[in-house]
C-alpha positions as CSV (number, residue, x, y, z in Angstrom):
1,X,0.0,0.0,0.0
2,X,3.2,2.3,0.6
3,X,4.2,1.7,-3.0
4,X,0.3,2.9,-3.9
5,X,0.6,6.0,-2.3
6,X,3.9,7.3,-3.3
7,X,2.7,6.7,-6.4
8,X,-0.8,8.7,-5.7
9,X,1.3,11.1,-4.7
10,X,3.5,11.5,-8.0
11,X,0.2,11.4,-9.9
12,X,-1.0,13.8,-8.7
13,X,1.8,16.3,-8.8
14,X,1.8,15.1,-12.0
15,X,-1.7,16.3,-13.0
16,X,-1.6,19.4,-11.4
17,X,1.1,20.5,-13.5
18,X,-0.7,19.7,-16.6
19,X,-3.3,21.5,-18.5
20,X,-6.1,20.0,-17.3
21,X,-6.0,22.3,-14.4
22,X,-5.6,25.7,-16.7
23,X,-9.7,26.4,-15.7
24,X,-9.2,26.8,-12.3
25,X,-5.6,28.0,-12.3
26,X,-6.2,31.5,-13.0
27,X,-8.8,31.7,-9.9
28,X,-6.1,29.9,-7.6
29,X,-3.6,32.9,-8.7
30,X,-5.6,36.2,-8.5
31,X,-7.4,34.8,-5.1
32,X,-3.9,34.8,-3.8
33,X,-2.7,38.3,-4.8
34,X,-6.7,40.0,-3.9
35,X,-6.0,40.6,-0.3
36,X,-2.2,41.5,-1.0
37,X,0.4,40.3,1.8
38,X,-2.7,40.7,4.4
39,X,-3.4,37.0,4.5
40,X,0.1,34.7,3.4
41,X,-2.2,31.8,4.2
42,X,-4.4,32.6,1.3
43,X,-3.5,30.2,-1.2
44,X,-3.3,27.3,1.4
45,X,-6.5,27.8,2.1
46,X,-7.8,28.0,-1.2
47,X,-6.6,24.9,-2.2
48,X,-6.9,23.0,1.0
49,X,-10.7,23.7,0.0
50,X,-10.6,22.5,-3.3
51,X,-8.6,19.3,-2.2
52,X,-11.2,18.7,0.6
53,X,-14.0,19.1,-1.7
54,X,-12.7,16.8,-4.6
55,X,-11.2,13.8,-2.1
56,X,-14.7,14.2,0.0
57,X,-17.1,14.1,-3.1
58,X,-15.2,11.7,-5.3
59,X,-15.3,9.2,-1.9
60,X,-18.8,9.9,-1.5
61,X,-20.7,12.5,-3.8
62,X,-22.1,9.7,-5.8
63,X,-23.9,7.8,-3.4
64,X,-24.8,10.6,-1.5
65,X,-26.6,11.9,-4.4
66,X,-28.4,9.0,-5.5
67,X,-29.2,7.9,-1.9
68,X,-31.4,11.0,-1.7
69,X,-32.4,10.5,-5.5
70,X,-30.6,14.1,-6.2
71,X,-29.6,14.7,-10.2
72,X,-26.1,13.2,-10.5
73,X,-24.9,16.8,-12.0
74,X,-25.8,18.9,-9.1
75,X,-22.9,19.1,-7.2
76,X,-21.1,20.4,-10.5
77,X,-23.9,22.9,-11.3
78,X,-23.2,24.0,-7.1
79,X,-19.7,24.5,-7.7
80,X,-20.0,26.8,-11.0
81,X,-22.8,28.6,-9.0
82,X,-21.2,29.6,-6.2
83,X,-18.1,30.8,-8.3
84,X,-20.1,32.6,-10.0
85,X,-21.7,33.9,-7.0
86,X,-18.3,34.6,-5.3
87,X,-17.5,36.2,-8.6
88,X,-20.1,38.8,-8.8
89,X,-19.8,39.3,-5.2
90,X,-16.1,40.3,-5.8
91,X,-16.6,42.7,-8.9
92,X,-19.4,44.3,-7.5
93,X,-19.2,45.8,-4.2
94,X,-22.2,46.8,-2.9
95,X,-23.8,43.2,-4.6
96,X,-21.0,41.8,-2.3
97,X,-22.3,43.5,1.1
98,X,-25.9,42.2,0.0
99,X,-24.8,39.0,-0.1
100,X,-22.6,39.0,2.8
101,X,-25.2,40.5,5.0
102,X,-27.4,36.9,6.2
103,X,-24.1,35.8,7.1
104,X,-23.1,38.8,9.3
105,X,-24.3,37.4,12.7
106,X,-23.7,33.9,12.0
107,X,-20.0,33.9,10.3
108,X,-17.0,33.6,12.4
109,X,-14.7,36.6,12.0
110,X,-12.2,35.4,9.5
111,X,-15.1,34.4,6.6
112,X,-14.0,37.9,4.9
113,X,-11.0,36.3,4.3
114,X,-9.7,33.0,4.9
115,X,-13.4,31.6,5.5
116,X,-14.5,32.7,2.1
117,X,-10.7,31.5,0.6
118,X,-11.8,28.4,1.5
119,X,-15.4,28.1,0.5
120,X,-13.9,29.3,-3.1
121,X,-11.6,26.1,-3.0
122,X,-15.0,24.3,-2.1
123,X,-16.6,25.4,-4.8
124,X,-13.6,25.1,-7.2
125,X,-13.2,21.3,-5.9
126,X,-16.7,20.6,-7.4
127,X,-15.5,21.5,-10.7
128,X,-12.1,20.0,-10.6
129,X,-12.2,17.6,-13.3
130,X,-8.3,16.2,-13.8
131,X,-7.0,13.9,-16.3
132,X,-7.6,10.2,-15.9
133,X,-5.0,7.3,-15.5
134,X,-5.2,4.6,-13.6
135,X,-4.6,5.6,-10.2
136,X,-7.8,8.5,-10.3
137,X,-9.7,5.5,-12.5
138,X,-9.3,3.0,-9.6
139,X,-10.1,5.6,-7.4
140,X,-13.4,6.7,-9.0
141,X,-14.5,3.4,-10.3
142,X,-14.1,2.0,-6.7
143,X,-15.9,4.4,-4.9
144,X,-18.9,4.7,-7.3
145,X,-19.3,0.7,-6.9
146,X,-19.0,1.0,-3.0
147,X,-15.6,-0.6,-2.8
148,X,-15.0,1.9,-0.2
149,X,-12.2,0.8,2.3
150,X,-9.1,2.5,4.1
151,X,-6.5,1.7,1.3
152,X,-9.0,3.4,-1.1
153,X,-9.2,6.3,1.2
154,X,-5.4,6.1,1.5
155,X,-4.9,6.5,-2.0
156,X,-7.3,8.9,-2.5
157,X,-5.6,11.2,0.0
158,X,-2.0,10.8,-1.4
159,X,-3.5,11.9,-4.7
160,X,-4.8,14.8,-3.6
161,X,-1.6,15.5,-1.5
162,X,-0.1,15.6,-5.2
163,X,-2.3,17.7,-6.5
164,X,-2.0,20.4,-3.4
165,X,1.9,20.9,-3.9
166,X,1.8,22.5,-7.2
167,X,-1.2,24.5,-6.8
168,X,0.1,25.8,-3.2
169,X,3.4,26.5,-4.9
170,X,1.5,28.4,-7.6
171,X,-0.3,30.3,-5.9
172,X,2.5,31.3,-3.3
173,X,4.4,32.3,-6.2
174,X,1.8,34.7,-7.0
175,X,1.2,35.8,-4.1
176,X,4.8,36.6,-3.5
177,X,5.2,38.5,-7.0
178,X,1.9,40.3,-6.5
179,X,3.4,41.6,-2.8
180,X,6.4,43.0,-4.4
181,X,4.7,45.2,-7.1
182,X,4.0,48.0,-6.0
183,X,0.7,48.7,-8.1
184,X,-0.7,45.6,-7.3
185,X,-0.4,46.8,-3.4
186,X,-1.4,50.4,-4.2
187,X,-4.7,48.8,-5.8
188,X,-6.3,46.4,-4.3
189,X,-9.7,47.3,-4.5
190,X,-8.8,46.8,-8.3
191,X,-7.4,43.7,-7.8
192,X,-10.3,42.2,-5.8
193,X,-12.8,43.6,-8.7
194,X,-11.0,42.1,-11.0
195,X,-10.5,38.4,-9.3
196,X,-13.9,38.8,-9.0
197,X,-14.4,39.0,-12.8
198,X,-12.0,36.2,-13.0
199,X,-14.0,33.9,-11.1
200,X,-17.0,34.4,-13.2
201,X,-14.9,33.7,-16.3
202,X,-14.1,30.5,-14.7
203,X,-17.8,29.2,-13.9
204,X,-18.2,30.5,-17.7
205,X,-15.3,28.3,-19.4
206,X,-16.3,25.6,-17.0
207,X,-20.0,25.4,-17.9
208,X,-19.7,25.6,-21.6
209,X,-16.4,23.5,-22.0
210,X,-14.4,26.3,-23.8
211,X,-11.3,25.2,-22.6
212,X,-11.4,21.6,-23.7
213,X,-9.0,21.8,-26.9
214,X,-6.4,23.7,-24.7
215,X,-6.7,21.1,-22.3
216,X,-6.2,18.1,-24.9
217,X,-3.2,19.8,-25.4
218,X,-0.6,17.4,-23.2
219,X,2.9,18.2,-23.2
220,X,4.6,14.2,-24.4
221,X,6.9,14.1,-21.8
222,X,4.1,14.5,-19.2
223,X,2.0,11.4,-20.7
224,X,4.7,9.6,-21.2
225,X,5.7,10.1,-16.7
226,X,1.9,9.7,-16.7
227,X,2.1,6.3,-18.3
228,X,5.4,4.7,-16.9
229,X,4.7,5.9,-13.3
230,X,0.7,4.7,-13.3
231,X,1.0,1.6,-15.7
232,X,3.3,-0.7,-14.9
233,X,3.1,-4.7,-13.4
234,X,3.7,-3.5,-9.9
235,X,1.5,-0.3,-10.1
236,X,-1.2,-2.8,-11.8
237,X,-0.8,-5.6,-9.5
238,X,-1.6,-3.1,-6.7
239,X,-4.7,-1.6,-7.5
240,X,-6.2,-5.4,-8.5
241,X,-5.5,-5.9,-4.5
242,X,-7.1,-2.9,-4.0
243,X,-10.3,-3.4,-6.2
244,X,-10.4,-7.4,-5.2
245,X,-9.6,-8.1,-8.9
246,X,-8.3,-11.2,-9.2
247,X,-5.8,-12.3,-12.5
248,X,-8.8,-12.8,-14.9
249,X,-7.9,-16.0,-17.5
250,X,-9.1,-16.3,-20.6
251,X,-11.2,-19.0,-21.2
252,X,-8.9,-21.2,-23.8
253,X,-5.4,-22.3,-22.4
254,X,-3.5,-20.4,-25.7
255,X,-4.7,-17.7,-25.3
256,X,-3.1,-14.7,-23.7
257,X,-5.1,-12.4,-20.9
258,X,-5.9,-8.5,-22.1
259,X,-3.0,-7.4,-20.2
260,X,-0.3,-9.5,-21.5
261,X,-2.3,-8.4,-25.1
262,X,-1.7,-4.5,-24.1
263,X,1.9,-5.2,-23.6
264,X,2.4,-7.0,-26.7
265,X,2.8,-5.5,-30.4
266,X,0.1,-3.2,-31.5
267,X,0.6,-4.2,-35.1
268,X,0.0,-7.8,-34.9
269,X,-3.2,-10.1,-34.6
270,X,-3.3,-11.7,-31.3
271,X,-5.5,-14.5,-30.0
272,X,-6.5,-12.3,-26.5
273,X,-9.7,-14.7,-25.7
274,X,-12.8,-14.6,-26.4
275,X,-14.9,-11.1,-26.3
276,X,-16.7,-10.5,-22.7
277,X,-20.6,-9.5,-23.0
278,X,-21.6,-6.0,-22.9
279,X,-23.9,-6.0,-19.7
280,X,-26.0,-3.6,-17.8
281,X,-26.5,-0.9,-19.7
282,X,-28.7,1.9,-18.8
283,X,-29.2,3.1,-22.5
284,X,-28.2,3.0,-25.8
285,X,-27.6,6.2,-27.6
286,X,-27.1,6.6,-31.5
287,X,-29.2,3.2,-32.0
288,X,-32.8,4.3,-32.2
289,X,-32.7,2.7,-28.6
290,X,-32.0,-1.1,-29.5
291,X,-29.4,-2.8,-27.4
292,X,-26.8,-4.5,-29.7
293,X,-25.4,-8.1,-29.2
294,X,-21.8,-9.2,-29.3
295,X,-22.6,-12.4,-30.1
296,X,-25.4,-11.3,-32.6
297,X,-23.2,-9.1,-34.9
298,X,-20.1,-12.2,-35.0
299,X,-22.8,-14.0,-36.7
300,X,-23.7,-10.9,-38.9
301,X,-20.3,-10.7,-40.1
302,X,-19.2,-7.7,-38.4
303,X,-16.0,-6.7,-37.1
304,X,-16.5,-4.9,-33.6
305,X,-13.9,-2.2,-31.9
306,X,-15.0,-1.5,-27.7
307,X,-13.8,1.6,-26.7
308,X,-14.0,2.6,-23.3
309,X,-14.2,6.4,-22.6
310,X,-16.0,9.0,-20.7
311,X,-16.6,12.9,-22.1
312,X,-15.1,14.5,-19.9
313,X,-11.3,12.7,-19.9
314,X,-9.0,14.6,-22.0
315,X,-6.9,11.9,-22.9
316,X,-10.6,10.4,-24.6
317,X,-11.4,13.3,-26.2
318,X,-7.8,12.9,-28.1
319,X,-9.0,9.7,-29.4
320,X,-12.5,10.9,-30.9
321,X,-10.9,12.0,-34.5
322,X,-9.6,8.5,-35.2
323,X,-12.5,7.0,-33.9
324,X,-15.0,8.9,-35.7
325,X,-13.1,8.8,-39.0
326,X,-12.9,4.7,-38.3
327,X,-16.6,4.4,-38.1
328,X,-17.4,7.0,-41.5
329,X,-14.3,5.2,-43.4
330,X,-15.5,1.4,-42.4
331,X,-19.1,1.3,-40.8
332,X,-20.2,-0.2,-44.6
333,X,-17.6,-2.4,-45.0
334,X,-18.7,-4.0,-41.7
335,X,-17.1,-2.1,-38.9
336,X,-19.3,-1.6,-35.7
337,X,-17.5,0.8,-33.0
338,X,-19.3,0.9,-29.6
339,X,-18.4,3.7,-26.9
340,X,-18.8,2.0,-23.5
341,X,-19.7,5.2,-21.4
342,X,-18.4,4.6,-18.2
343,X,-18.4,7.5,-15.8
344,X,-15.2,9.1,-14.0
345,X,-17.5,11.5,-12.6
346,X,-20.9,11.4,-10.9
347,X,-22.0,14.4,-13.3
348,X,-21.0,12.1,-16.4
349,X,-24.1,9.6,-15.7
350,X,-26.1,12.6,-17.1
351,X,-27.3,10.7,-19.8
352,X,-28.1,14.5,-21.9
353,X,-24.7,15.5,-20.6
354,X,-23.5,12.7,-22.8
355,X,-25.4,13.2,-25.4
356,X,-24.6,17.0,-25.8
357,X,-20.5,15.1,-26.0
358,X,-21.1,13.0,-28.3
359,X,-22.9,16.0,-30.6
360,X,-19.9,18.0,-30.0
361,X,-17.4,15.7,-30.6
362,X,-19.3,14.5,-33.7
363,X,-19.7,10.5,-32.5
364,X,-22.9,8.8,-34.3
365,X,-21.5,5.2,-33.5
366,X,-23.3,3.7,-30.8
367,X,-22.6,4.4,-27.2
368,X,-23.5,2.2,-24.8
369,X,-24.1,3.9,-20.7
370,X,-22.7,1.9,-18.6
371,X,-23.4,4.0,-15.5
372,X,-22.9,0.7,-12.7
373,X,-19.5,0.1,-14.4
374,X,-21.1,-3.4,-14.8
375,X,-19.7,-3.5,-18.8
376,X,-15.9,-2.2,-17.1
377,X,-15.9,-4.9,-14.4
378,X,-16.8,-7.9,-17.0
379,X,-14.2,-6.3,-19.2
380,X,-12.3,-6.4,-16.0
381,X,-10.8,-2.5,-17.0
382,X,-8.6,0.1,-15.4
383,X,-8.7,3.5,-17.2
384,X,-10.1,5.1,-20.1
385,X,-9.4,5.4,-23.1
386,X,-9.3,1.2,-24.2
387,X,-9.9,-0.5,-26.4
388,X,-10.3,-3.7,-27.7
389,X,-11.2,-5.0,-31.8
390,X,-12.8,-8.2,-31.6
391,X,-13.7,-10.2,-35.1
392,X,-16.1,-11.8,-37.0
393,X,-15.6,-15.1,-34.8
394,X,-16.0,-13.2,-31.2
395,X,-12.2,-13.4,-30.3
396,X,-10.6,-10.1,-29.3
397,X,-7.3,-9.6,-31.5
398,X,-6.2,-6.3,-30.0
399,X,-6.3,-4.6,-27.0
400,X,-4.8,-1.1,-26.2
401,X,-4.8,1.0,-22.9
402,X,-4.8,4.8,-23.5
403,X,-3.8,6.7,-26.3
404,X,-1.7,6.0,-29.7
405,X,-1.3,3.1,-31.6
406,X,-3.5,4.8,-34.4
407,X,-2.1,3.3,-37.8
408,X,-1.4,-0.6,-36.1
409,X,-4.9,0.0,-35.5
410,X,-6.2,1.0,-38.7
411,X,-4.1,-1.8,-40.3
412,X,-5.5,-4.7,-38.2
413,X,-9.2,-3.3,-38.9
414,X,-8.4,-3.5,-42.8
415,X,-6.9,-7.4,-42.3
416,X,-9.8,-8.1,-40.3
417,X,-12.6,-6.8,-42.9
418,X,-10.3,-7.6,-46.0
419,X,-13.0,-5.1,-47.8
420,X,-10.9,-2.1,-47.1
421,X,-11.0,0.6,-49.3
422,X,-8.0,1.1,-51.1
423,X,-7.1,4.2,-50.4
424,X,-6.8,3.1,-46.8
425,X,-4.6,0.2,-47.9
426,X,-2.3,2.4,-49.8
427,X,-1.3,3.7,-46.1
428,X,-3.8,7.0,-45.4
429,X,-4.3,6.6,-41.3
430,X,-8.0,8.1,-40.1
431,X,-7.0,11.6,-39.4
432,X,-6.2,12.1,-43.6
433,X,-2.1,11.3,-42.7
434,X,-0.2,9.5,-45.2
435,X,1.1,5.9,-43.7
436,X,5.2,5.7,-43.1
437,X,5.0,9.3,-42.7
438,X,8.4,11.1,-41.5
439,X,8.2,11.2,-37.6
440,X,6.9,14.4,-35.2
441,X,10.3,16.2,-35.1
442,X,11.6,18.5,-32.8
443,X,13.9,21.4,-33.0
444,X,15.0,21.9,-29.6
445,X,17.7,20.0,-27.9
446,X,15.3,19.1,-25.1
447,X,13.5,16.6,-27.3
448,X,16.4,16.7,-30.1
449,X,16.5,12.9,-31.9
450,X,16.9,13.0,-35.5
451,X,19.4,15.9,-36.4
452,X,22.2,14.5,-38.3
453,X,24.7,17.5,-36.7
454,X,23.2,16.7,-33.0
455,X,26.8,17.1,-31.5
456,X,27.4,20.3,-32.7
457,X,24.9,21.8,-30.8
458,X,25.6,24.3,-27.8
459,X,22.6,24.5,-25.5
460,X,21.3,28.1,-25.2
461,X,24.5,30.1,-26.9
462,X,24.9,30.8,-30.4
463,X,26.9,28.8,-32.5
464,X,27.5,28.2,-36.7
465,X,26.4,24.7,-38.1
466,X,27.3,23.1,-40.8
467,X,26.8,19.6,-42.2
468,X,28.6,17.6,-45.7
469,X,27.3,14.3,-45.4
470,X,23.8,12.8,-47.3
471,X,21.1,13.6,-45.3
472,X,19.2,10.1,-44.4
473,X,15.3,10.1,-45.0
474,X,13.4,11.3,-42.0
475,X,16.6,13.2,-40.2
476,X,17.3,16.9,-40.9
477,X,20.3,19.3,-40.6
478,X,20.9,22.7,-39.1
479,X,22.8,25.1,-41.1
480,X,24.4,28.2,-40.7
481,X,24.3,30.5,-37.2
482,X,21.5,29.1,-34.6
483,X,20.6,29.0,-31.0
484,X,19.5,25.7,-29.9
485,X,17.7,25.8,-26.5
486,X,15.3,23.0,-24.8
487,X,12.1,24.0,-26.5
488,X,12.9,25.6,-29.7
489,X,15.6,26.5,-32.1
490,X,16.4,30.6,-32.4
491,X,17.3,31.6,-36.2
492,X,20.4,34.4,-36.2
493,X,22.6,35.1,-39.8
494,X,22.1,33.0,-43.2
495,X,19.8,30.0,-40.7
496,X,18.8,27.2,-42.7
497,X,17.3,24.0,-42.4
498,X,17.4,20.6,-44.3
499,X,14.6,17.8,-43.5
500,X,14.4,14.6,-46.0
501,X,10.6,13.8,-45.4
502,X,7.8,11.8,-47.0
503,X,4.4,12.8,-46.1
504,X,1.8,14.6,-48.1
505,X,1.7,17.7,-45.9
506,X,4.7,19.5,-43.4
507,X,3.7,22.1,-40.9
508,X,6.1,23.5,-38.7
509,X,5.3,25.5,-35.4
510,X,7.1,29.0,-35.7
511,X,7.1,32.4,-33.5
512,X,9.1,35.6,-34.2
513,X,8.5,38.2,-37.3
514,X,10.0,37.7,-40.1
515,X,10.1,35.3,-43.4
516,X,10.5,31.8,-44.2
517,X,11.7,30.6,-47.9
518,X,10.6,27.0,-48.7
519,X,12.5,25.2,-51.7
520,X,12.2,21.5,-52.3
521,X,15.3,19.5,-53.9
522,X,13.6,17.5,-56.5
523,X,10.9,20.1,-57.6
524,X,12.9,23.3,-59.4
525,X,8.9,25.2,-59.5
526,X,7.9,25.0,-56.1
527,X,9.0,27.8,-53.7
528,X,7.0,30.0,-51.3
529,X,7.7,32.3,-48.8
530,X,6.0,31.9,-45.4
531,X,5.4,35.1,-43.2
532,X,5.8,34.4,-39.3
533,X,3.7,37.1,-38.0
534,X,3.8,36.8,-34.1
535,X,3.1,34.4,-31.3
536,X,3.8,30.6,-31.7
537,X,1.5,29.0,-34.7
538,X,0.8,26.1,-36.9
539,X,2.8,26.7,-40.7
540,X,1.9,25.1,-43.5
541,X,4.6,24.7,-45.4
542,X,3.4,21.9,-48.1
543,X,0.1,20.3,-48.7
544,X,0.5,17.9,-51.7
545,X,0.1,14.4,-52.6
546,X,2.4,11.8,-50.6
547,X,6.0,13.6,-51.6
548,X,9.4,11.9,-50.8
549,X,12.1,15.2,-51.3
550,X,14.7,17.3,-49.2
551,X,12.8,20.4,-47.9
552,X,15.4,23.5,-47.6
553,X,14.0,26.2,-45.5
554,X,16.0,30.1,-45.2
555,X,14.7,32.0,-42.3
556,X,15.1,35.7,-41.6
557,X,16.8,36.4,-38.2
558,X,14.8,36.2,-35.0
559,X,12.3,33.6,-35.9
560,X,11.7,30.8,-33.1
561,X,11.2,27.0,-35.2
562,X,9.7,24.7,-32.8
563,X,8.7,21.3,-34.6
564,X,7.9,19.6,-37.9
565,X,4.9,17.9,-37.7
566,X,3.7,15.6,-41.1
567,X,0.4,14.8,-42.4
């Protein structure tokens, strides 16, 4: 149980640096700096609230709600409320004496400051939705199916713990910056009007899910910790204890169980035992409300992917553009792709909060709500996304935990039907990329791992480059005066770059002013000049038919070149 809670601890530290906490980040920071130095415990008691509220209502919120037959989305609704409340209160004065006022007798002296910190961070813990892996999955699933016991408490404590450094640290950091500018102290009022309008921006971005494409956005070396730290044998082994789970076998002695399948090569067809049913289910969506049969569509001939997921994980919603392409590219050719809704979060068993997802993301394969988590304990699951492709004779060939393993996917669906169409065999992925594309590619030396003159670099000085050998397909070469630091690479006199690609399109993510001249080795009549016109953006710098060429690129002095990515 040690092991488990060190590593609920790194989780969360882990999440709370990540984007999924950007909608209630800025309300941690300006309640720090609204009350100046006058209260350093400020930020501590801001997020002690939230932590209380999210360990406290992620324990318990679910059966307290349906115990007094309460909508499952109230305590989410409660939260952006009485931001919104606090908000107003904040930004209008005289609206906040009104509202203060039945509380005047009753409150104890410090609600005007650390009291109402701390209701903030209750309401801000209602809304708290983090990314999912399997340590807040365990913790979730298990307490919405009353597995409640001490080592589920345990971990969901050392979690939070995780979360709380970060956000303290932030918000001390504020705090401390916002105490040493002297406007900031000489305007406080100010200050508190405007925390107040910051707060109502929150409950805003929070109720209508602005924020969710900034979110997706993950730094890779962040998943990756996520993944290593939370998915692993010992990790795994741990929360089975916890959950009671014992090592599930499939049913025929060859065959291999659905984790030894996860760990095994995407690409290849495994025998992974025969499909589990789908039971349970509250509702089917997207089916004109007819429950579908595992067993019945084998015998129809049809080829069936099971993906786990709930809306409001970011790691699922990075998944729903392969997914949806999957099921418009092979739904006729006898590909049936059912979502298995099961809920992280007590607001999530909203069946029209799920069906306002699936309308936004653009899903119209069926989706199966699996609110008891009955479907997830037969599949015997631990996080979302997964998946697993079963065929025509019931037996699951694939299975894949979380995100990636796109194209191995897409190719196994194609054997599987053998009805393909052939512009999918030719090697186009779902998301319109060509197949054997060159790689992501970065420029900086933080993630630097396919420059052919990598050991010339000098991190974060100036330096000339130069390079005389043939440039191998997929690697690129920096020439003439650049400064290479961890995230990007800085363009100074006569910069150039040299990438031999294949892909049909090549973006690169710029920032700076200035120009960029695109050449391409093999092709004498294509040039174009790119203008770089500010903050950090997507460049198109090709879109073509599948090419295999040298890109040159010349860039005018100042210009910040972050990544290729290929298409």
């Amino acid at each position: 149980m040690i092991t488990l809670a060190l590593v609920g601890v790194v989780s969360g530290l882990i999440t709370a640096i990540s984007p999924c906490v950007l909608p209630v980040l800025p309300a941690i920071l300006t309640s720090s700096i609204q009350d100046g130095a006058a209260s350093r415990r400020r930020p501590i008691v801001v997020v002690a609230g939230l932590v209380t509220s999210f360990a406290l209502f992620t324990l318990l919120g679910g059966l307290l709600l349906s115990s007094l037959g309460l909508p499952e989305d109230l305590l989410r609704w409660v939260g952006i409320g009485v931001l919104a409340l606090v908000g107003l209160g904040l930004a209008i004065p005289p609206l906040g004496e009104l509202l203060q006022r039945p509380f005047e007798r009753i409150a104890p002296p410090q609600l005007s400051r650390d009291g109402n910190g701390f209701v903030m961070g209750l309401a801000l813990g209602l809304v708290f939705v983090p990314c999912a892996g399997p340590i807040l999955a365990s913790i979730t699933v298990l307490a919405a199916t009353n597995g409640f016991s001490w080592g589920l408490v345990a971990l969901t404590l050392s979690f939070s713990v995780g979360i709380a450094i970060p956000l303290i640290a932030f918000g001390l950091a504020g705090q401390a910056m916002g105490s040493r500018i002297k406007a900031v102290r000489e305007r406080l009022g100010a200050i508190r009007i405007a925390s107040g309008v910051v707060l109502v921006a929150t409950a805003l971005v929070i109720a209508t899910n602005v924020a969710e494409p900034l979110q997706r956005w993950v730094p890779g070396v962040l998943a990756q910790a996520q993944e290593s730290i939370e998915d692993n044998d010992t990790v795994r082994d741990e929360l089975d204890t916890l959950a009671g789970r014992e090592d599930a076998q499939p049913a025929s002695g060859d065959a291999l169980t659905f984790d030894e399948c996860a760990d095994s090569d995407p690409a290849r067809a495994l025998n992974c035992g025969s499909a589990r049913d789908i039971v349970g289910i509250q509702e089917w969506l997207n089916t004109d409300g007819q429950a579908l049969d595992l067993e019945q569509l084998a015998a129809d001939g049809q080829v069936v992917l099971i993906d786990f997921w709930t809306y409001s994980c970011i790691n699922c919603q990075r998944t729903f553009p392969y997914l949806t392409a999957w099921d418009e590219r092979y739904r006729d050719d006898g590909l049936t792709i059912i979502g298995v809704h099961s809920p992280e979060f007590a607001f999530e068993k909203v069946v029209g909060n799920v069906e306002d997802a699936a309308s936004r993301y653009g899903i119209e394969y069926p989706i199966a709500i699996d609110n008891d988590f009955e479907t997830w304990r037969a599949w015997d699951q631990r996080f979302w996304p997964a998946h697993y492709l079963i065929d025509t004779d019931g037996v699951v060939r694939q299975v894949h935990y979380g995100e990636g393993a796109y194209e191995e996917t897409e190719l196994l669906i194609q054997d599987l039907l053998d009805t393909a169409p052939q512009a999918a065999v030719e090697g186009d992925d779902p998301a319109g990329h060509t197949r054997g594309r060159t790689q992501e590619t970065y420029l900086g030396y933080g993630r630097l791992e396919w420059a052919h003159n990598a050991d010339q670099v000098r991190a974060d000085a100036p330096a000339e480059y130069s390079y005389d050998g043939t440039i191998e397909r997929d690697r690129f070469v920096y020439d003439g005066e650049w400064t290479v630091t961890d995230q990007y690479a800085l363009a100074g006199d006569d910069a150039r770059l040299e990438i031999y690609f294949y892909a049909a399109d090549v973006h690169l993510v710029m920032a700076g002013q200035g120009e960029v001249t695109v050449t391409l080795a093999n092709d004498p009549s294509f040039s174009r000049t790119i203008e770089v016109d500010g903050t950090s953006d997507l460049y198109t710098l090709l879109s073509s038919e599948p090419t295999q060429d040298v890109m040159e690129l010349e860039f005018s002095p100042g210009i910040e070149a972050y990544a290729f990515t290929f298409g």
